[in-house]
C-alpha positions in Angstrom: 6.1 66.7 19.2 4.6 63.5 17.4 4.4 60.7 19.6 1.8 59.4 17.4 4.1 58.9 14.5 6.9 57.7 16.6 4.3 55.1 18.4 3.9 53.7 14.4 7.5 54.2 13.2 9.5 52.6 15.7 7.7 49.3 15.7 9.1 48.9 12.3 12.2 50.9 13.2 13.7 49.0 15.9 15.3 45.5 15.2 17.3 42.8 17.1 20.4 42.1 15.7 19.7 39.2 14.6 16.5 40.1 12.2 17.6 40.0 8.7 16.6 42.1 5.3 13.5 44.0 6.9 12.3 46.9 4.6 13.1 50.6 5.6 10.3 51.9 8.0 8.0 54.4 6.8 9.8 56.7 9.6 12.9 56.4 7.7 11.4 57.1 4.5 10.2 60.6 5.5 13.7 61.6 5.9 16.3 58.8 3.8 15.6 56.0 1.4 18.8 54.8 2.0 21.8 53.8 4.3 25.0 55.6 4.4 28.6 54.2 5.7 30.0 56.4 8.1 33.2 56.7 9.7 33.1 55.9 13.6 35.0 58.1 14.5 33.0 60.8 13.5 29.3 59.1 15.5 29.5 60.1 18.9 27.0 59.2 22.0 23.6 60.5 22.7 24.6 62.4 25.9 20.5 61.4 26.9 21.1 57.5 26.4 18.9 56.2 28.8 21.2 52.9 29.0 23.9 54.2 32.0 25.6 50.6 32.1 27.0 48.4 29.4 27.8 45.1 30.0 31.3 44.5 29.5 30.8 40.3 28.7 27.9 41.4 26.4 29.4 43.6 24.6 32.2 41.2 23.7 29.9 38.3 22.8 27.9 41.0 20.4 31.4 41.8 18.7 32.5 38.3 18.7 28.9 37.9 16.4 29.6 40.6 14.5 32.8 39.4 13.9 31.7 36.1 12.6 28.1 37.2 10.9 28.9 40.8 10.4 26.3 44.1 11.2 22.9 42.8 10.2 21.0 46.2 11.6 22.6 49.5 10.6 22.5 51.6 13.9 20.5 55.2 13.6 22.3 58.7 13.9 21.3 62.1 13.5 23.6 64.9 11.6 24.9 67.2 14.3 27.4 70.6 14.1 30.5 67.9 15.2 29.4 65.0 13.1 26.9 62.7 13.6 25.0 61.6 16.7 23.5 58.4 17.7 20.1 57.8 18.2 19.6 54.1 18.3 22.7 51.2 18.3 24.8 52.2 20.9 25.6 48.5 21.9 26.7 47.7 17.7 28.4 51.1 17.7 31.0 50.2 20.6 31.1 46.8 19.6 32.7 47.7 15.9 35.1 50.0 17.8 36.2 47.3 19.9 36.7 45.3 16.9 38.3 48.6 15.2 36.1 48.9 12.2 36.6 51.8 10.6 32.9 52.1 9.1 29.1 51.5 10.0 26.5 51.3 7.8 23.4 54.2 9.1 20.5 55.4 8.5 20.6 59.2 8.8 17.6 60.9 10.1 16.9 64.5 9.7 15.4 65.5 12.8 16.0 68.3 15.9 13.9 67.2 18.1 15.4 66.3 21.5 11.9 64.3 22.6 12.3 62.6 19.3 15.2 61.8 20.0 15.3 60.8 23.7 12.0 58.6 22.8 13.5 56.5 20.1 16.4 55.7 22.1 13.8 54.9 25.0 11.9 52.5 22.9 14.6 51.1 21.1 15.8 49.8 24.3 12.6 48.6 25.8 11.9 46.6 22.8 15.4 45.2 23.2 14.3 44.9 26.9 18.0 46.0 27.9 17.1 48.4 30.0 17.1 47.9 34.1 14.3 49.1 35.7 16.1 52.4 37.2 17.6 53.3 33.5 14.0 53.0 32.3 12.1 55.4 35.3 15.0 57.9 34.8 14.2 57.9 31.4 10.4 58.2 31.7 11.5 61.4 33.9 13.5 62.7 31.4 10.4 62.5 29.0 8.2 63.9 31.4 10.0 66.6 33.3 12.1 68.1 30.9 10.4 67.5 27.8 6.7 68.0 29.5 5.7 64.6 27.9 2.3 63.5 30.3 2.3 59.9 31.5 -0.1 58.9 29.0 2.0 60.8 26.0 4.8 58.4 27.2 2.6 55.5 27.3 1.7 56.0 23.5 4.9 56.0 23.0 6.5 53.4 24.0 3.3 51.1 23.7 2.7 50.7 27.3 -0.6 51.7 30.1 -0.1 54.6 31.8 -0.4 53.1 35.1 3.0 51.3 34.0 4.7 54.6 33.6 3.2 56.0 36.7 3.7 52.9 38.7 7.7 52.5 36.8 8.3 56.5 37.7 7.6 55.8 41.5 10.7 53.8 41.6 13.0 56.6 41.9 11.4 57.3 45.1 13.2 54.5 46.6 16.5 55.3 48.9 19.7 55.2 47.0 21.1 52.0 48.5 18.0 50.2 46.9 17.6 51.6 43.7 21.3 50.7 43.2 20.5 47.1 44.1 17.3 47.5 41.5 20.0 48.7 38.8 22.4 45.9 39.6 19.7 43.4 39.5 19.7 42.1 43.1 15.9 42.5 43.1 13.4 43.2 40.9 10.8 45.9 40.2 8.2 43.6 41.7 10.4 43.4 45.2 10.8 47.1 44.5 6.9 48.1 44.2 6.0 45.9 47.1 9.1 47.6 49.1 7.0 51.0 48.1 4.2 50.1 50.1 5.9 50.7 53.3 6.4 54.5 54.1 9.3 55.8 55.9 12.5 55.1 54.4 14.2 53.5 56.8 11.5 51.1 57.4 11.6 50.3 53.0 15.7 49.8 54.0 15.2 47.2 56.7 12.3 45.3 53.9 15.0 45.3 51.4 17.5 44.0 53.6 15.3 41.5 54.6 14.5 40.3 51.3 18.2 40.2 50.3 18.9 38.2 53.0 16.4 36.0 52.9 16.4 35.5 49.1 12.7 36.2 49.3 10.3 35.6 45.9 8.1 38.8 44.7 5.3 37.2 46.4 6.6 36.5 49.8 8.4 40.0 50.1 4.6 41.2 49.4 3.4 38.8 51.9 5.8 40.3 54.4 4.7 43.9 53.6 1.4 43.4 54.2 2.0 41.3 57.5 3.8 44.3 58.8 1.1 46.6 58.0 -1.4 44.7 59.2 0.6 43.9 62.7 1.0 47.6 62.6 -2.9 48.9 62.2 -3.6 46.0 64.8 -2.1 48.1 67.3 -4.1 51.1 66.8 -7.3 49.5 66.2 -9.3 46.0 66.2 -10.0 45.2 62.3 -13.2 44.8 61.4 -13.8 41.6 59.2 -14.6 43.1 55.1 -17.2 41.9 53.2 -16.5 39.8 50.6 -17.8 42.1 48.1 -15.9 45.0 49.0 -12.0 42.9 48.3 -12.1 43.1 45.1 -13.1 46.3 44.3 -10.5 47.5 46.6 -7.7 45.3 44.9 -8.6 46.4 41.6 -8.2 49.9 43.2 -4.6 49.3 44.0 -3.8 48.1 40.5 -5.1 50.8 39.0 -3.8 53.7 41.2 -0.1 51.8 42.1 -0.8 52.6 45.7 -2.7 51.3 49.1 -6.2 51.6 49.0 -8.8 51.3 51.7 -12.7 50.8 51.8 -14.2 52.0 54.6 -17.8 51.2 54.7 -20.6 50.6 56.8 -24.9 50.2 56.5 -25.7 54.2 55.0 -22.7 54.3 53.0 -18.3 54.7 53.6 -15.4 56.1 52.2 -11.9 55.7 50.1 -8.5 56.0 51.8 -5.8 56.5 49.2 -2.6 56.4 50.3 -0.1 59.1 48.5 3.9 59.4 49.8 4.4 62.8 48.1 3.4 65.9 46.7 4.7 63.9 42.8 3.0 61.1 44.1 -0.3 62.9 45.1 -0.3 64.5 41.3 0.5 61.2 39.7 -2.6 59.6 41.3 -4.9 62.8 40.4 -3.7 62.6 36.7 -5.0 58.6 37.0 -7.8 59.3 38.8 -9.1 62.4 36.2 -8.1 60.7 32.7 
């Protein structure tokens, strides 16, 4: 496994399609110096494309570009037992079939490796940012449950914190109904993380439905969380006022760990309250916690 390599290689590797005569990157140079046409019909999908939607409108305005400019970035395949598969260009590989191109010009790579290959389709899409934020935790999963990648080998990889990964990866906790709103856009993975902070999922479906409703901003759906929480600890106890000292070391707490985080202190000394939702959630705060 060499996240290392594919941490320098894909930088140069992946391309918008509008970039024009870039020099082969020195991934690509460990296996081909050069780019091969291929028959489409013989390129089929990477079954662990992390992209599950494609945008109908999009992909017609991409073929209508190619159509008028032509393919500026050759997509990136792999030589399998039935052909080739891809690796990177889905989008540009559908588009020419739409436009019934018979050929696309590829760079071939030599490689086996399913990580490998599930990580530059990953980054390839992030850099294109097309992913939604559910495609993009489903594929950190991938990485990490299947191919036993570690939150920080991800990270490397794709050129983000861990705490991103961690924090992206708690996502799929949400109840269906909302992650489907998250994939269709309806709210983002700010209204999503604040939505987190509430426990049972009933009470994370009547926040979302609030914020739909409402049309409510990142900041006042996290405003609303916090209003409920607090309402709700007022019940079971009077607050004590925090010193001024002790806020900001407990929100820098709760940017680091992704999670609620309480200071309890008092004259000889106090304690930390971390909040965890889950056993996954539990681990994923250990691993932070013990890097």
């Amino acid at each position: 496994m060499s996240v290392k390599r594919l941490g320098k290689g894909l930088e140069a590797l992946i391309r918008s399609d509008e970039d024009k005569e870039k020099t082969i990157p020195s991934l690509l140079k460990t296996e081909t110096e050069s780019i091969s046409k291929i028959k489409l019909e013989y390129i089929h999908p990477n079954p662990n494309q992390p992209r599950k939607l494609f945008d109908v409108a999009a992909l017609n305005e991409l073929a209508s570009s190619i159509s008028e400019k032509g393919l500026i970035s050759p997509i990136t395949v792999r030589k399998a037992k039935n052909g080739y598969e891809l690796i990177a260009g889905e989008r540009r590989w559908r588009a020419l079939k739409h436009l019934k191109k018979r050929t696309v010009p590829a760079y071939v790579l030599n490689t086996k490796n399913r990580s490998d290959i599930m990580e530059m389709a990953l980054v390839e899409n992030i850099q294109r940012e097309d992913l939604n934020a559910i495609e993009e935790s489903e594929a950190y999963a991938v990485l990490n449950k299947k191919h036993g990648l570690s939150h920080e080998a991800i990270a490397k990889a794709v050129g983000k914190k861990r705490v991103t990964i961690s924090n992206s990866l708690r996502l799929l906790k949400l109840p269906l109904e909302i992650k489907k709103s998250l994939t269709e856009r309806k709210i983002s993975a700010g209204h999503a993380r604040a939505i987190l902070q509430t426990k049972p999922p009933l009470t994370m479906i009547k926040v979302w439905e609030t914020i739909i409703e409402k049309n409510l901003s990142v900041r006042d759906a996290e405003i609303m969380v916090k209003s409920k929480d607090s309402n709700q600890s007022k019940k079971k106890m009077i607050l004590k006022k925090k010193d001024p000292q002790v806020v900001p070391i407990e929100n820098k707490l709760i940017e680091i760990l992704g999670t609620k985080v309480k200071l309890r202190y008092s004259k000889t000394g106090g304690k930390i309250e971390i909040s965890y939702f889950s056993i996954d959630d539990l681990d994923r705060i250990i691993d932070i916690i013990s890097s």
